[in-house]
C-alpha positions, 0 to 999 in steps of 0.5 A, spaced: 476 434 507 468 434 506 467 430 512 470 434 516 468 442 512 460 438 514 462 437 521 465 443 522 460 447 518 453 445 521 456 446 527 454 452 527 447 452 524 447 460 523 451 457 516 447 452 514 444 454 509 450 458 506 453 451 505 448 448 502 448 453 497 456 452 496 455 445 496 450 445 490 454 450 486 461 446 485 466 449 481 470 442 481 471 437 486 473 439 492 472 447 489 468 452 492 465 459 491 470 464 493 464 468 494 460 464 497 465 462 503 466 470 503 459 472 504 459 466 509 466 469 513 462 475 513 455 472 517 459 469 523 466 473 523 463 478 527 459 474 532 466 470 533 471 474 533 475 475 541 472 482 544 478 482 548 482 482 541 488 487 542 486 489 535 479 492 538 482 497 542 482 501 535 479 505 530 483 505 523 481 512 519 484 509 512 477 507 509 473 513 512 479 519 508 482 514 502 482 512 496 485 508 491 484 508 484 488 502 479 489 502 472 482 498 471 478 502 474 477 499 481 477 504 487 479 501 494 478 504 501 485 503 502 492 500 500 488 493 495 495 489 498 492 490 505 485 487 503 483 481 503 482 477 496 476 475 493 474 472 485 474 479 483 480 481 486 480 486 492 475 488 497 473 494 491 468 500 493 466 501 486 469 503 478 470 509 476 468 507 468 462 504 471 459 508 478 459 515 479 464 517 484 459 519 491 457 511 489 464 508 490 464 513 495 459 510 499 457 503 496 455 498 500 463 495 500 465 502 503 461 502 507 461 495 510 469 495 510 468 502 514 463 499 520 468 493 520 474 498 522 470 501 527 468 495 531 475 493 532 473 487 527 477 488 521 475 482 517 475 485 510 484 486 512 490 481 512 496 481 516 500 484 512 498 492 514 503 495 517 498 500 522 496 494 524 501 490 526 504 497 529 497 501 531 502 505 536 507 508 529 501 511 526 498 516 530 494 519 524 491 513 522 490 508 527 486 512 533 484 509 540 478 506 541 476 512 546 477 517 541 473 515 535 466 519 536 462 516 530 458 511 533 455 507 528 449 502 530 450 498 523 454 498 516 448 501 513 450 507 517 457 510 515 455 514 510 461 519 509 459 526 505 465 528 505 469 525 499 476 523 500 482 527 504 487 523 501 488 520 494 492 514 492 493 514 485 495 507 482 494 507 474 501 507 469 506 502 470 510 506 465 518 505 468 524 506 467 527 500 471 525 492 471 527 491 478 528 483 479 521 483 484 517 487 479 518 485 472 522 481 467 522 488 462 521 495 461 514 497 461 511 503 457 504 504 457 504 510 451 498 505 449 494 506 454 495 514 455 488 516 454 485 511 459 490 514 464 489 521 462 481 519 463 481 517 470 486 523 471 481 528 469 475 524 471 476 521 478 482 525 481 481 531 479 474 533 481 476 530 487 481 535 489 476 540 492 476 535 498 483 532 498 489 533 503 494 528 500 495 527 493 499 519 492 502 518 485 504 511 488 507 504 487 506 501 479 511 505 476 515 512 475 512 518 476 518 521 472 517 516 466 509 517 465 507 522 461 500 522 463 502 524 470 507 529 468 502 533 465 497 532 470 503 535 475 505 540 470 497 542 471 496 544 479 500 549 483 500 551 491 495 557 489 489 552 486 490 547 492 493 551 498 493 546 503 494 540 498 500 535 500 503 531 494 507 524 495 511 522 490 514 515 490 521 514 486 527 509 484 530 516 484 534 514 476 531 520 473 530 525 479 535 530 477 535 537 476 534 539 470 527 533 471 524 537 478 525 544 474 521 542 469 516 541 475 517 548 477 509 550 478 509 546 484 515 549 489 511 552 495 507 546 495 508 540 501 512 535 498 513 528 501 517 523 497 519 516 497 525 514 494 525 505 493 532 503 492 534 496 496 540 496 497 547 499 499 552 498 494 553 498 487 553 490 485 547 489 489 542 495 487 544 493 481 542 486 480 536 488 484 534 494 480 535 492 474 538 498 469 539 503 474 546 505 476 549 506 482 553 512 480 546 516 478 541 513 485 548 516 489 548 522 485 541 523 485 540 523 492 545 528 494 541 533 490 534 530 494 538 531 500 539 538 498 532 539 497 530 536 504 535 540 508 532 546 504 525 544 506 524 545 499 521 536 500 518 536 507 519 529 508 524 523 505 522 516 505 526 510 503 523 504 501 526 496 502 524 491 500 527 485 503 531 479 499 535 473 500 541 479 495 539 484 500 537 484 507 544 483 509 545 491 507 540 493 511 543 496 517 548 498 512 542 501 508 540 506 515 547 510 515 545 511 508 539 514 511 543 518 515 548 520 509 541 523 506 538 526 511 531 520 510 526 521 516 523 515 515 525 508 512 520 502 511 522 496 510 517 491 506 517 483 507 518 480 498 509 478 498 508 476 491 513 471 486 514 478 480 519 475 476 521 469 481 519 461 480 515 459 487 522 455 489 525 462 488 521 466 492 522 461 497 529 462 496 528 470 496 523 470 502 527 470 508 522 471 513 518 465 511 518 459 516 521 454 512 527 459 510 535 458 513 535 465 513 529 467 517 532 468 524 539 472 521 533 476 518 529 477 524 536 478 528 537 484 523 531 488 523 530 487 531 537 490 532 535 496 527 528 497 530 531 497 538 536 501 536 535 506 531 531 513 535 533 518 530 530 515 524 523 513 523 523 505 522 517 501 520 516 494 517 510 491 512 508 484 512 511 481 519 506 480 523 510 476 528 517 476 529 519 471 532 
């Protein structure tokens, strides 16, 4: 191996001195700097990359209008499973309990991932970023090379004065449920309540003056964290008349008498996403874990209601595709249906969760190695090609072939 990363490395000799260092600084044997190789990827990526590349015919809006806020205080310019991982994590602009919010805004890494998306290049992605695989699905966030003015010389010049259009908010994993992809047991995050309150009133918040979506996204339930109900119980659509508010749900706890208590909102554009994984009691509930069928069924006729009385503007279901699942997944679009969804999203299983790695091999239907790739592939090429009246998307295939 060291043979051949030598024969490969002073190949090119704008590098050399890049591994020479690396070289020096082992870790272990055979182990690197991730840092280093980093940085080293960043030199070169551009001057290799094909210019005739599909990916150069566009420009992708997210790191000039999104950011990302975690538990830790880590802010990313776009979805951290979308970025490349480095020894740090994702590709962060900043933290919020370190650097003041224009400083992440415009750091160094905001605005390199910035020029990086201008110029087609997209180093700092992976694969697995479902504008790129689609850009043609995304209107509002992949654009046409054509369309994009901002003419950029350097990395140095994507200063953006505006802060963010939309916010993505990732900081309570507080849920009702442990779903079998997720977590092996009922989290509460009462303890880390003040944090979370912390990063509310001192990142979101300040940022709303400038915000046009607000996303309460993806670790947990909305429904179950406190922190996040008080803070919903603290706007309204007179404050922030033009401010969109997207939800994500397991659903179990959206009933009546909870989306009353959140009666400050009405008149505000609501977007909601429901995760639900499944089309028949045995498997949601083998899927997700301490939920019920009865209640999800239950509780989408009530969010269907508000759809079709314009009370939510727009319905997304979630599906994460499993070995116990994907067999439902055309079952799962007449459901859709049933409960007027505008869109569903389909999302490839990406990390073990409670899985050992023989049973996320298992669980994995689209890897390579998997008995069941081509029925999968089969199933979501079919739902794709002929599904028109549903919006339908598909995270983590790049190739489905």
């Amino acid at each position: 191996m060291d043979r051949f990363l030598k024969k490969m490395i002073f190949a090119i000799p704008s590098i050399k001195k890049r591994f020479d260092k690396v070289s020096n600084e082992r870790l272990g044997y055979k182990t690197y700097i991730i840092d280093q190789l980093d940085k080293m990827h960043e030199d070169i990526v551009m001057s290799l990359w094909n210019p005739n590349h599909v990916r150069k015919q566009w420009v992708c809006l997210r790191p000039f209008i999104t950011a990302t806020v975690e538990a830790t205080g880590d802010v990313c310019l776009c979805c951290n499973n979308w970025l490349k991982q480095t020894n740090h994590g994702s590709f962060y602009a900043g933290n919020i309990f370190t650097d003041s919010i224009d400083k992440i805004w415009n750091s160094d890494n905001a605005k390199k991932l910035r020029y990086s998306v201008s110029q087609g290049n997209f180093e700092y992605c992976n694969g697995t970023c479902v504008h790129l695989q689609d850009p043609h699905k995304t209107p509002e966030i992949m654009i046409p090379r054509e369309k994009f003015k901002p003419n950029f010389n350097s990395w140095q010049d994507c200063q953006q004065n505006i802060l963010p259009a939309r916010l993505e908010v990732k900081i309570d994993s507080t849920c009702n449920l442990h779903c079998i992809m997720c977590r092996n047991n009922v989290i509460n995050n009462a303890d880390k309540n003040e944090k979370i309150n912390y990063i509310l009133e001192n990142f979101v918040r300040p940022n709303l003056k400038d915000c046009k979506i607000l996303n309460f996204d993806g670790n947990g339930e909305f429904l179950a964290s406190k922190p996040y109900l008080r803070f919903l119980k603290s706007i309204s659509k007179q404050q922030f008349p033009s401010l969109i508010l997207a939800l994500r749900t397991n659903g179990q706890l959206f009933t009546p008498k909870k989306w009353n208590e959140l009666f400050n909102l009405k008149g505000m554009d609501i977007y909601l996403e429901v995760s639900i994984d499944a089309a028949s009691k045995d498997v949601y509930e083998k899927i997700r874990r301490g939920g019920k069928w009865e209640t999800i069924s239950r509780n989408m006729e009530y969010i269907s209601t508000l759809r079709t009385s314009g009370s939510i503007k727009n319905l997304k279901l979630n599906y994460v595709m499993l070995k116990n699942n994907f067999h439902q997944m055309e079952k799962y679009i007449d459901l859709a249906r049933k409960w007027h969804a505008d869109y569903v999203h389909f999302l490839r299983l990406f990390s073990c969760g409670t899985f050992s790695p023989e049973e996320f091999s298992a669980q994995d239907v689209f890897s390579l190695n998997n008995p069941l790739r081509l029925e999968a592939i089969k199933i979501i090429k079919k739902i794709l090609n002929e599904t028109s009246d549903i919006l339908i998307t598909v995270e983590g295939l790049a190739d489905l072939t």
